[in-house]
Every structure is written in structure tokens, then in C-alpha cells.
N, C-alpha and C positions, 0 to 999 in steps of 0.2 A: 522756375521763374517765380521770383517775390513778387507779390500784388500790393499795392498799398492799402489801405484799411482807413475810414474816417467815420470819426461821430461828428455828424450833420451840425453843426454849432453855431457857424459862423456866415452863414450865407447871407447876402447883399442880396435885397429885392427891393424894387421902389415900383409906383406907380402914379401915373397922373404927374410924373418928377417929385413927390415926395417919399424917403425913404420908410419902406414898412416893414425891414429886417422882422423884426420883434412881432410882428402879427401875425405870424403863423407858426404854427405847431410843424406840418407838414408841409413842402411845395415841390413841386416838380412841373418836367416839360415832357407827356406823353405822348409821343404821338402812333398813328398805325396806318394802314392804308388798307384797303378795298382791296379785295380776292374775287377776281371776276373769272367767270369761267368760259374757257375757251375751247372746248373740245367736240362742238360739233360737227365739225368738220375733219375731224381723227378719222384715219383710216385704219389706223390701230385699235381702237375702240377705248383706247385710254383716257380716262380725264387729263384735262390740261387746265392749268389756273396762270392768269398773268395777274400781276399787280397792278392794280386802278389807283384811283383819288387819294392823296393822301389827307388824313387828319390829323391836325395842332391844337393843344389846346396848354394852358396853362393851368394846373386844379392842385390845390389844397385844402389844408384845415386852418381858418381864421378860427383865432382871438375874437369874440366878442367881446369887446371896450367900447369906450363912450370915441376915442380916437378912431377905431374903426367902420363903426359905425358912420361916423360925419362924414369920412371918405367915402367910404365902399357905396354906402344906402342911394346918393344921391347918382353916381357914375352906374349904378341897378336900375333905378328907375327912370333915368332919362334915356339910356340906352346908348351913354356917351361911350364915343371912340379916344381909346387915350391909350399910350405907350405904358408896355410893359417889360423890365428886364430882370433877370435874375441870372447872378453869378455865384455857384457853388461854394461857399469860402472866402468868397472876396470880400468878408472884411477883414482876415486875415492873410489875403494871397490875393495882393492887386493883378498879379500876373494871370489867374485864371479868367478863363473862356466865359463870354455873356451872353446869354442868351436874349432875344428881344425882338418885340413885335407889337404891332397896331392893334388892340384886343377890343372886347366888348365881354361884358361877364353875362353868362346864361343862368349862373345861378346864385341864386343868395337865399339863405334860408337860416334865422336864427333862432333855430332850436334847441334848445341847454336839455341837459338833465340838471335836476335838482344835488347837488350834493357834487358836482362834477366840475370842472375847468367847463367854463362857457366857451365850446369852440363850435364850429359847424363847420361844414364842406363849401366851399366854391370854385366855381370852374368862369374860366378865362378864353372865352374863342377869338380865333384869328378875324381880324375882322376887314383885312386888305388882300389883295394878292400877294403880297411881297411875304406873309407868313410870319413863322416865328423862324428868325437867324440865328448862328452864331457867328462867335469872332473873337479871334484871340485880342484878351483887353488892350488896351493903350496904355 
């Protein structure tokens, strides 16, 4: 079986409803879930693990510019709740799947090297029950 193969180029992100394609280096939607253990009561003497909580978060690597700065810094320190989506491609492929969700950013941290692309890390937490979705686009 053939797998398809992409260089990440083209992805559609916005936030707060303004498009920020172009501010970041990296972006993705990781999530994991909690490994709880359940095996005290094995009669087997085996460990048993169920899966717990799950966690969403949205995290990349911003562009430090004067453009992201004025968005991001202010939606960091107020602590504001605002909608986040990202579509793999889709500014090439309206048909691909979006991801999106009700966030709050936990991190912002504008740290450069000297002589380097001004970029840094930030992460994007869920900030409602309803998580981060997907959906085949419209």
C-alpha cells in the first residue's frame, strides 16, 4: 500500500478569527490520555492499566514579529478564551479536515538566539468541555 507523503507548506490556522497561516514554523494538535492503574484487585497478580483523562492542547513554534506579538501578547496576558482552528493544507485543499476549539495559551515565551529566526514555542489549552474537534470541512 502507497502512503501519501507531504511537505507541511500550506496549512490554514487562524486565531481570535484572524488568519496566522504564516506565524508559525511548526503547529500541530497533540493529544494523550492518562494511564491509570487498575490492578489491585487482579487475582492474577498482573498489572492492569485502563485509560483516564484525556489531554488537548494546540503547541507550536511562533514567529516572533511585530504582527504577532500585538495578537498573541495581549490573548497571554489577559487570559482571554478565543477560538482556535487549524486545517492541514487547507490553503491548498479546502476539502481537508479542521480541527478547532475554545483555547487559552499557557505559554508564551519570547526567547531568540542571536543570529537565528526569532521563533519560540507556544502551547494552546483546551479551555471548555467541548475540547478540540474535528470535521470534515465545508
Amino acid at each position: 500500500m502507497a502512503y501519501t507523503k507531504n511537505i507541511e507548506l500550506h496549512d490554514k490556522i487562524s486565531a481570535d478569527g484572524t488568519d496566522v497561516s504564516n506565524a508559525f514554523r511548526t503547529f500541530g494538535q497533540p493529544s494523550s490520555k492518562a494511564v491509570q492503574d487498575a490492578s489491585g484487585f487482579s487475582v492474577t497478580g498482573a498489572d492492569e492499566q485502563l485509560v483516564g483523562a484525556k489531554t488537548q492542547t494546540f503547541e507550536g513554534e511562533m514567529f516572533y514579529t511585530p504582527e504577532s506579538y500585538a495578537l498573541f501578547k495581549p490573548l497571554f496576558d489577559n487570559g482571554t478564551v478565543f477560538e482556535m482552528t487549524w486545517q492541514p493544507e487547507g490553503l491548498v485543499d479546502a476539502g481537508r479536515e479542521v480541527y478547532y476549539g475554545n483555547v487559552q495559551m499557557s505559554a508564551w515565551g519570547a526567547v531568540v538566539t542571536r543570529g537565528s529566526v526569532a521563533a519560540f514555542p507556544v502551547t494552546f489549552i483546551v479551555a471548555d468541555a467541548n475540547g478540540i474537534t474535528s470535521a470534515a470541512a465545508t
